[in-house]
N, C-alpha and C positions, 0 to 999 in steps of 0.2 A: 402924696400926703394923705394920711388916713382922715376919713370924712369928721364931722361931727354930730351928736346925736342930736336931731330932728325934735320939737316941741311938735305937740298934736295940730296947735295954729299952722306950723309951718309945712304941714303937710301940703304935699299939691294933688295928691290922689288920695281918695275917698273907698272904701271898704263898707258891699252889702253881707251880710249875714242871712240868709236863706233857712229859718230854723231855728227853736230853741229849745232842741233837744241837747243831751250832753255833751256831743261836740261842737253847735253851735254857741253855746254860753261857754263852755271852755275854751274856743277860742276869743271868744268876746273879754275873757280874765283876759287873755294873753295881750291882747291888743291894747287891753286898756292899761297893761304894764309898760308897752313899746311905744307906747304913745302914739298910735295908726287912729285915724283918723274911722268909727266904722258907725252903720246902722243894723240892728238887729231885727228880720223881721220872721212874725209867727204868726200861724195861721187862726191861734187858738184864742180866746180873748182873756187870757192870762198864761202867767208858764204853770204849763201844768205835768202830767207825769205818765204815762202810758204805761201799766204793766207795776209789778208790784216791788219785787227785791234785786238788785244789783249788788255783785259782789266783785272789788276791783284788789286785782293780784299787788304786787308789790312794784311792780315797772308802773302801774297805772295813779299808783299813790304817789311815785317821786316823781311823773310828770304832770301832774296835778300842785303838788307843792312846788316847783318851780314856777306854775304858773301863777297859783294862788297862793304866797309863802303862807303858812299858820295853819294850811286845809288842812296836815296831817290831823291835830290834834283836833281840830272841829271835826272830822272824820269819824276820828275813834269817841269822841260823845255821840254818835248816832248808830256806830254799827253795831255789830254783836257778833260773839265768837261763838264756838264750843262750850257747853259746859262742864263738859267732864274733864277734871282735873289732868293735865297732861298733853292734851289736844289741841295745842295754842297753835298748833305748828300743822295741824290737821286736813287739808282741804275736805276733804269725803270719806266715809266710811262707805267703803264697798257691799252691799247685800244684795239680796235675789228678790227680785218684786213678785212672785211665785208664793202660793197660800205654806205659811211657816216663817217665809223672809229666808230661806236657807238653812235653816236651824233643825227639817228634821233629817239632812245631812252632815249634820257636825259642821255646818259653817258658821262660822265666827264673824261678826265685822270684822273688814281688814281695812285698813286705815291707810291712805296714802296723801302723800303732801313733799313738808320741805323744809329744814330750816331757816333760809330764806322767805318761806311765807307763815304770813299771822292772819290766822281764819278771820277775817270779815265780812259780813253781810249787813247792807244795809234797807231801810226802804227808800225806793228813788223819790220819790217826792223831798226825803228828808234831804238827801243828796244835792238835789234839784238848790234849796234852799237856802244849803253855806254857797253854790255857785252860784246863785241869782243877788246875794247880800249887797255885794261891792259896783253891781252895775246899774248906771246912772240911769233914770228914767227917762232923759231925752234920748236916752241911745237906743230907744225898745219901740218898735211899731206891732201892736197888737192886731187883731182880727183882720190881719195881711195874709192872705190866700193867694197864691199864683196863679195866673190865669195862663201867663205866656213869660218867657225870656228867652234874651235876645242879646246881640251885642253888636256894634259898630266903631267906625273908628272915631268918629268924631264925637259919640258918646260913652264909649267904653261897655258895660252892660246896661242893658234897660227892661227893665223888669214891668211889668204886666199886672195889676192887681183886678181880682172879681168885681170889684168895687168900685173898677173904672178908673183906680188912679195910675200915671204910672212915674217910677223913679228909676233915676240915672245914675251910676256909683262908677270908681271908675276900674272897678272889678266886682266880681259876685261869687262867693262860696256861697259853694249849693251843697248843704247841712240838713237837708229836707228829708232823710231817709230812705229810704227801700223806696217808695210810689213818687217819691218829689218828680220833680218836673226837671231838673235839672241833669239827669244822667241821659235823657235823652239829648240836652241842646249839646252836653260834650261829644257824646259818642254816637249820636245818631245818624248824622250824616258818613261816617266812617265807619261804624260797625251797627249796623241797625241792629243784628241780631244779639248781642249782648246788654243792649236798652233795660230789657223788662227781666227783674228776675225768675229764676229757675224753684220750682217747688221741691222743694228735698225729700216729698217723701214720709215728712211726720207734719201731724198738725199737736197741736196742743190742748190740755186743760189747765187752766190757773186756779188759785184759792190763796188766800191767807186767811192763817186759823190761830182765835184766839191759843196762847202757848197752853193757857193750863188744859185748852181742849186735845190739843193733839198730845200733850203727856196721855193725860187719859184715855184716849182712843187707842196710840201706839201702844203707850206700856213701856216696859222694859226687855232688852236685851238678856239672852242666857249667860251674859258678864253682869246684868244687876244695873247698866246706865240705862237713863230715862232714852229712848230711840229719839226722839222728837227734840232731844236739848244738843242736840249735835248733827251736823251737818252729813245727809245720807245720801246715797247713789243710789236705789234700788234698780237692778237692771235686768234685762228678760227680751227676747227674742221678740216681741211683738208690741212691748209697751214699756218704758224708761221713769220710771219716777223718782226726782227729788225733790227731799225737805231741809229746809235749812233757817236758821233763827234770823229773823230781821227785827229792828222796832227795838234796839235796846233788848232784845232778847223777851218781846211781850209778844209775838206773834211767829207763827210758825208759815214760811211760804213756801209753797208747794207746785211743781211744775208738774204735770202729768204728760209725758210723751207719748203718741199713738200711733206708732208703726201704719203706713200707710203703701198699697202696690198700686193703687188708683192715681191718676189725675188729679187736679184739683181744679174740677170744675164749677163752682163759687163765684158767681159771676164779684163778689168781695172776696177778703184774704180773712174774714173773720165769718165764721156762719153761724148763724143760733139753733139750736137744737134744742128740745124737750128738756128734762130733768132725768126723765128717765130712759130717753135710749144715751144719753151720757152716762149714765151710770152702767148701763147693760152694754153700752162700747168698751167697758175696762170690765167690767166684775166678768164677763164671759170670756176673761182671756184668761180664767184660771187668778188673778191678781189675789194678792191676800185681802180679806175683806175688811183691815183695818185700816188698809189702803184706800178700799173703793169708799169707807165712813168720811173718808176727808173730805169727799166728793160735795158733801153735804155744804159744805162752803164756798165752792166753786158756783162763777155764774156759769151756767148751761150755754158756753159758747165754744164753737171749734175755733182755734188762730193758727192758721195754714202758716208754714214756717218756709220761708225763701232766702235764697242768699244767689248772692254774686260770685260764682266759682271763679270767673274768667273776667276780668276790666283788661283791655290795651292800654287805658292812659285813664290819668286823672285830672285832666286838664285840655279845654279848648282855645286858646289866646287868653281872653281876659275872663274866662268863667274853671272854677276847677271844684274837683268835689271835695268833700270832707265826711270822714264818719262813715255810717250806715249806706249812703248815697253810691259812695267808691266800693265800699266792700261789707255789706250786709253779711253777715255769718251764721251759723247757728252757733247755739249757748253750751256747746258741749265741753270749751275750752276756757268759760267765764271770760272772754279775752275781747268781746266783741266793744262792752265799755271803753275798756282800757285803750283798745286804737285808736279809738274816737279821739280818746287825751295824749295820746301820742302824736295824731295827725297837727291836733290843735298847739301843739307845744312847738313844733317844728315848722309851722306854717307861721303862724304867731314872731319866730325869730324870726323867719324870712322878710317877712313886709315888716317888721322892724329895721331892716336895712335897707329895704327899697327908696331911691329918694325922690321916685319921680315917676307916672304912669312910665314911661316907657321899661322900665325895668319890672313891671308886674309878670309878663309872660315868664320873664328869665327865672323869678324867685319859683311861680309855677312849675316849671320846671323841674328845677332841682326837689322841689317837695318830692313829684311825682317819683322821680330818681334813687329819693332815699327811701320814702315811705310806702309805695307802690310793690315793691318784692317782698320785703316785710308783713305787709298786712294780709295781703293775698297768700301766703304761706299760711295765717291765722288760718281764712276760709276753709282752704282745703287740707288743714289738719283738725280743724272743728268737724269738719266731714269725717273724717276717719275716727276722730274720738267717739263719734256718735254710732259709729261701725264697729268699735270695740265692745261701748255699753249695751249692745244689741247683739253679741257672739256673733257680728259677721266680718269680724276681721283676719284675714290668711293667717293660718297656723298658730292662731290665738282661740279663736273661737269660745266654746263657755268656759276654758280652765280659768277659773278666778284666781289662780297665782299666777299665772301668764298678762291677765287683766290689769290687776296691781299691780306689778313691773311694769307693766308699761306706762300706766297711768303717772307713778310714780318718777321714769324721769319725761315723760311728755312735754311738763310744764314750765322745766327748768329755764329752755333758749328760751321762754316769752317773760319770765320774771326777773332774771340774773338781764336782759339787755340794756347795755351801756346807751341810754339816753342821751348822758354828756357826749360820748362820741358822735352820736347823729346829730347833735347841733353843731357844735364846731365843723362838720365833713359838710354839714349844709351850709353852714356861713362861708366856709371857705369855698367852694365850690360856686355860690351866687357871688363873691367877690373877683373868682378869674372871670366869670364870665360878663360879670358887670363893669370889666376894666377897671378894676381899684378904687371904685367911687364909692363904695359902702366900707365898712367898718364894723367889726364884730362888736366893738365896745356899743353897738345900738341896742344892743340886747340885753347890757347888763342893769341898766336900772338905773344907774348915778346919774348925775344932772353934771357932774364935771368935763371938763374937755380932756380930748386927747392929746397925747403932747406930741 
C-alpha cells in the first residue's frame, strides 16, 4: 500500500545543509516544499554572493521553478538579455580578443545559441535574493565554519564548528564547494587522490562595468550594434574574454581568462597582484586595448580556476555531496549553476520520500546514480569548450565557422534535458529499493492522501 505524505513534525530524521551557496539554498527551497525536516549552515555571517554575474540556461530555470514555483518570473525582473533586436535567442557572439576584435579580417560577430534558449544574465547576489525570500530564519545558522565532520551510527553525521560547537543531523549535504571539508570525509578514505581539486590551467580576471562605461569604451560593431549591449566570447590562444549584461541591463560583467602552462603555486586559489603587471599580463598578449580599458574596473586579483575532472561517488552512508563540492567545473558551458539546481531538485525529491534514517543511504544512492554521469559529463565538456574558445581543439582549431558549429549544437543535451524524467527514474528507483514503503505522491506538494 502506497505510503502517505510525511508532515515536517513527523519527520524522524533531520537534514544539515553544509553551505549557502546556490545549491545549498536550492536545496533548502526544495526541502522546505517536501516538508524534510533541515538546518542550513554558512560560514559567512549573512548570505552573501561570491563573484559577480550568473547566467542559467533553460534546464536550470525549469529546475529552479519546480522547486521554487513563481522563480521564473522573479527571475526574469532581475536578469538581462541582449540588446540588439533579434538576439533573444542569442547565447554569445563569437569574436577575436586580438587588437581589431577580428574585423581587420572581415570577421563578423557570429552569433550562436538556440531556440530553446532566452539570453539571461543575472547578478548573483540579485539571484541569491528571490532564493533566500521564502526560507525561515530558524532554519539558517550563520558564522558556522567547519572545523571537522564526521559521522557514526548512533549519531548519523556530526559536524565540528571553529567555534566549538558541535551538531548531530541525521544526514549532512556537503554544499560547501570546491575547498569545503566535506569532499574529503566522502572520498578520502577511498580515493585520496581525487579529494583536492585539479588547476585547469587558466586563472582569471573579474570587473563589472558601469553599462554606459563599457558602451563607451567598446563602441560599436562593423554591423553599427553597441558591442557591450550583448553578450560576447572574445577568444584567442592565450587569453578568453567575456562580456555580458547583468543588473537589469545597468552593468556590464566581464570575465577575463588567462591561459596558463605553469602550476598554480598560490599557497590560496586567489592571488593579488599590482594594477599594473594585471594589465601588462593581458595588454602584452597582443589583446585589443578596448579590452585591456575594462581592466580599469577589475580588482587587481588572479582567481586560480579548478574543477573536479574525475569523482567515484557522491556519497559516503550518511554524508553526500551537492553542487560545486561533487563536481566544480569551469564556466565555459554556463552550466556549472544550473547542476547545482539540478542536484538540488532531485535530492530534494529523494528525502521527500525518505521515511525514516535508515533509508537516507539508499535515497543517496540513487541521487548519485542519476546525477553523478550527468554532471560529470558537464566537467569534462566545460573542459573541451574552453579548448575550442582557445583554438586547441582537434581539427577545429582557430576556424571560427568550425567554432560556431560547434558551439552551436554543444549546448543543446544540457538545455533540452528532460528533468521530469529524472525525478520519476529517481523516485522509482528509491521505491524498489526502499521496498515499497515511499511513494511518489511525497513529492507533489498536496496535503491530501493517497488513495
Amino acid at each position: 500500500m502506497p505510503a502517505l505524505k510525511l508532515t515536517e513534525a513527523e519527520r524522524p530524521f533531520s537534514v544539515a545543509i553544509i553551505g549557502a551557496g546556490i545549491g545549498g539554498l536550492a536545496l533548502a527551497g526544495g526541502l522546505l516544499r517536501t516538508g524534510v525536516p533541515f538546518t542550513l549552515y554558512e560560514a559567512a555571517e549573512c548570505f552573501s554572493a561570491v563573484g559577480a554575474g550568473v547566467g542559467l540556461g533553460p534546464n536550470a530555470i525549469r529546475a529552479m521553478e519546480a522547486i521554487q514555483p513563481g522563480f521564473t518570473e522573479l527571475y526574469q525582473g532581475i536578469s538581462s538579455g541582449n540588446v540588439t533586436p533579434g538576439k533573444d535567442h542569442v547565447m554569445m557572439d563569437a569574436m577575436l580578443v586580438e587588437e581589431g576584435l577580428g574585423e581587420g579580417r572581415g570577421l563578423r560577430p557570429m552569433s550562436y545559441g538556440a531556440p530553446c534558449y532566452m539570453r539571461t544574465s543575472a547578478h548573483r547576489k540579485d539571484l541569491l535574493d528571490i532564493m533566500t525570500a521564502d526560507i525561515p530564519e530558524e532554519c539558517v545558522r550563520f558564522s558556522k565554519r567547519v572545523k571537522s565532520l564526521s559521522q557514526d551510527d548512533a549519531r548519523g553525521a556530526v559536524i565540528e564548528f571553529e567555534d566549538g560547537e558541535i551538531a548531530t543531523a541525521s544526514c549532512a549535504i556537503g554544499a560547501d564547494g570546491v575547498k569545503g571539508v566535506s569532499r574529503g570525509v566522502v572520498l578520502g578514505d577511498r580515493w585520496p587522490e581525487y579529494v583536492r581539486a585539479r588547476y585547469t590551467g587558466k586563472y582569471v580576471y573579474r570587473a563589472m562595468i558601469p553599462m554606459e562605461d563599457a558602451m563607451r569604451v567598446l563602441g560599436r560593431d562593423v554591423d553599427g550594434n553597441e558591442i557591450a549591449g550583448d553578450a560576447k566570447m572574445f577568444m584567442g590562444d592565450e587569453c578568453i574574454i567575456t562580456t555580458f549584461p547583468i543588473s537589469s541591463g545597468t552593468k556590464s560583467n566581464m570575465v577575463c581568462f588567462r591561459l596558463d602552462d605553469k602550476p598554480w603555486t598560490h599557497p590560496e586559489w586567489t592571488k593579488p597582484v599590482s594594477r599594473e603587471e594585471m594589465t601588462r599580463d593581458i595588454a602584452d598578449l597582443g589583446v585589443d586595448k578596448r579590452l585591456v580599458k575594462l581592466l580599469d574596473w577589475a580588482k587587481p586579483l588572479r582567481w586560480g580556476l579548478f574543477h573536479h575532472l574525475v569523482t567515484p561517488t557522491y556519497f559516503n552512508k550518511r554524508i553526500c555531496l551537492l553542487g560545486d563540492s561533487a563536481h566544480a567545473t569551469l564556466p565555459h558551458q554556463a552550466a556549472g549553476a544550473g547542476q547545482c539546481i539540478e542536484d538540488a531538485l532531485v535530492m530534494s525529491r529523494l528525502l521527500g520520500l525518505v521515511r525514516d534514517a535508515t533509508q537516507i543511504e539508499t535515497a543517496f544512492s540513487v541521487f548519485d546514480a542519476i546525477r553523478r554521469p550527468r554532471a560529470q559529463r558537464i566537467v569534462q565538456t566545460s573542459q573541451e569548450a574552453g579548448d575550442l574558445c582557445a583554438f586547441k581543439a582537434p581539427g577545429i582549431g582557430s576556424d571560427m565557422d568550425k567554432i560556431v558549429e560547434n558551439q552551436a549544437q554543444r549546448y543543446l543535451w544540457i538545455w533540452l534535458h528532460d528533468l521530469d524524467e529524472d525525478v520519476k527514474k529517481a523516485e522509482a528507483e528509491f521505491n524498489v529499493l526502499a521496498g515499497g514503503l515511499a511513494s511518489s505522491s511525497a513529492v507533489t506538494g498536496d496535503n491530501e492522501k493517497q488513495k
